[in-house]
C-alpha positions in Angstrom: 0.3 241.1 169.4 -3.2 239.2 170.1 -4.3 238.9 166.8 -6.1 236.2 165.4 -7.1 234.3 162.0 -9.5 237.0 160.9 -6.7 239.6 161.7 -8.7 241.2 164.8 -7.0 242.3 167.5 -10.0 242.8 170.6 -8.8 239.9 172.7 -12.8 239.4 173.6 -13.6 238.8 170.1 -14.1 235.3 169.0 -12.6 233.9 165.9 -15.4 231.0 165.5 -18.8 231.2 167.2 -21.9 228.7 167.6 -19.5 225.4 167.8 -20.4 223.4 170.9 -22.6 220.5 168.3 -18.3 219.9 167.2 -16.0 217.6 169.2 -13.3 218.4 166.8 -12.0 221.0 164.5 -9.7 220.4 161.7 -7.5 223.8 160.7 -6.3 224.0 157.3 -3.5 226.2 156.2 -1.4 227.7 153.4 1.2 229.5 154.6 2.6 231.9 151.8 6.3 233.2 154.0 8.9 230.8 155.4 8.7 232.4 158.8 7.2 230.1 161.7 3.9 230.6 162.9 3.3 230.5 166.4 -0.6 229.7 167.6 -2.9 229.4 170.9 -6.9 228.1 170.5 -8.6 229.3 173.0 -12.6 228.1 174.0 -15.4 229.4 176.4 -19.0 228.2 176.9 -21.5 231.0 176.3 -25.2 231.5 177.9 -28.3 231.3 175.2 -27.6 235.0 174.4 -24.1 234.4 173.0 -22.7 236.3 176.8 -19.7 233.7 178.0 -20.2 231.9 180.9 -17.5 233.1 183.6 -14.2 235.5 183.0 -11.9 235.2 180.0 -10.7 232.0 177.8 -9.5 228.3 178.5 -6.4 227.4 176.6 -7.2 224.5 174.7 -3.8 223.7 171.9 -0.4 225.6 171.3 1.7 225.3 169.3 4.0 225.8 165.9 3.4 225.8 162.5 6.6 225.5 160.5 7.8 224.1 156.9 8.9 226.6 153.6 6.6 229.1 151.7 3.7 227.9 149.5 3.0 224.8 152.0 -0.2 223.2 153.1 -0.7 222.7 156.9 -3.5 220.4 158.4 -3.8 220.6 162.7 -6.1 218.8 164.3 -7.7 220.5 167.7 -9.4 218.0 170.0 -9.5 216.9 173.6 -10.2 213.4 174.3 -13.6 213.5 175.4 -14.4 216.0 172.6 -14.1 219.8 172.8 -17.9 221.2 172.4 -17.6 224.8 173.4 -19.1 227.6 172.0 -16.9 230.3 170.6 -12.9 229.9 170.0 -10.2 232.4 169.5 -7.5 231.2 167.4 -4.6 233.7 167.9 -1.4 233.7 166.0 1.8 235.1 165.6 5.2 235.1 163.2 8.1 236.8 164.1 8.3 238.1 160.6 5.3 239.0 157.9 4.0 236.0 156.3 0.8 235.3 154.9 -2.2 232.6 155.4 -4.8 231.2 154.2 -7.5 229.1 156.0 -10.3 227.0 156.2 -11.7 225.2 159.4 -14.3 222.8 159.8 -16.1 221.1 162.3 -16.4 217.3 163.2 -19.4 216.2 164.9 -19.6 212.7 166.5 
C-alpha cells in the first residue's frame, strides 16, 4: 500500500512541505512491533504556489528499518551536494502491523 508517515494513502500527497532552505533531514523513530519496516523518500521541486514542477516524484533513499520492539531508529537522508527540494513523501511499509512514532528535522548548511 502507498501509505506514508502521517498514515495517508493519496500518492500526490506530500508527507513534509516547504523544505528546499534543508540540505539534510534526520528521521527519528520508535518502532513499537518487531516486524521490519520497509521505506522510500521521495522529493519534487514545487513552483511559488506550492504546484510541483514536472510529473510525479524523484526517489531519493530506500531502505529497511529493522531491530526488536520498543527501539529507537535515527536515518539520515542526504545527497552529497545537499537535498533542498520542496515537499517529500516518505512512504512505508511492514509486512505485519507495527507501530511508529516520529520526529524529523531539518539541517540547514
Amino acid at each position: 500500500a502507498d501509505r506514508d508517515l502521517t498514515n495517508a494513502t493519496a500518492p500526490e500527497q506530500p508527507t513534509l512541505s516547504n523544505c528546499a532552505q534543508y540540505h539534510t533531514l534526520i528521521w527519528t523513530m520508535f518502532k513499537t512491533g518487531a516486524a521490519d519496516i520497509n521505506y522510500t523518500v521521495l522529493a519534487r521541486n514545487t513552483d511559488f504556489s506550492g504546484a510541483p514542477l514536472g510529473s510525479g516524484w524523484l526517489q531519493i533513499a530506500t531502505g529497511t528499518i529493522s531491530g526488536a520492539a520498543n527501539t529507537w531508529h535515527r536515518i539520515v537522508i542526504t545527497e552529497p551536494n545537499g537535498l533542498y527540494y520542496d515537499q517529500y513523501r516518505i512512504r512505508i511499509q511492514a509486512s505485519t502491523s507495527t507501530g511508529q512514532r516520529s520526529v524529523i528535522l531539518g539541517v540547514k548548511r
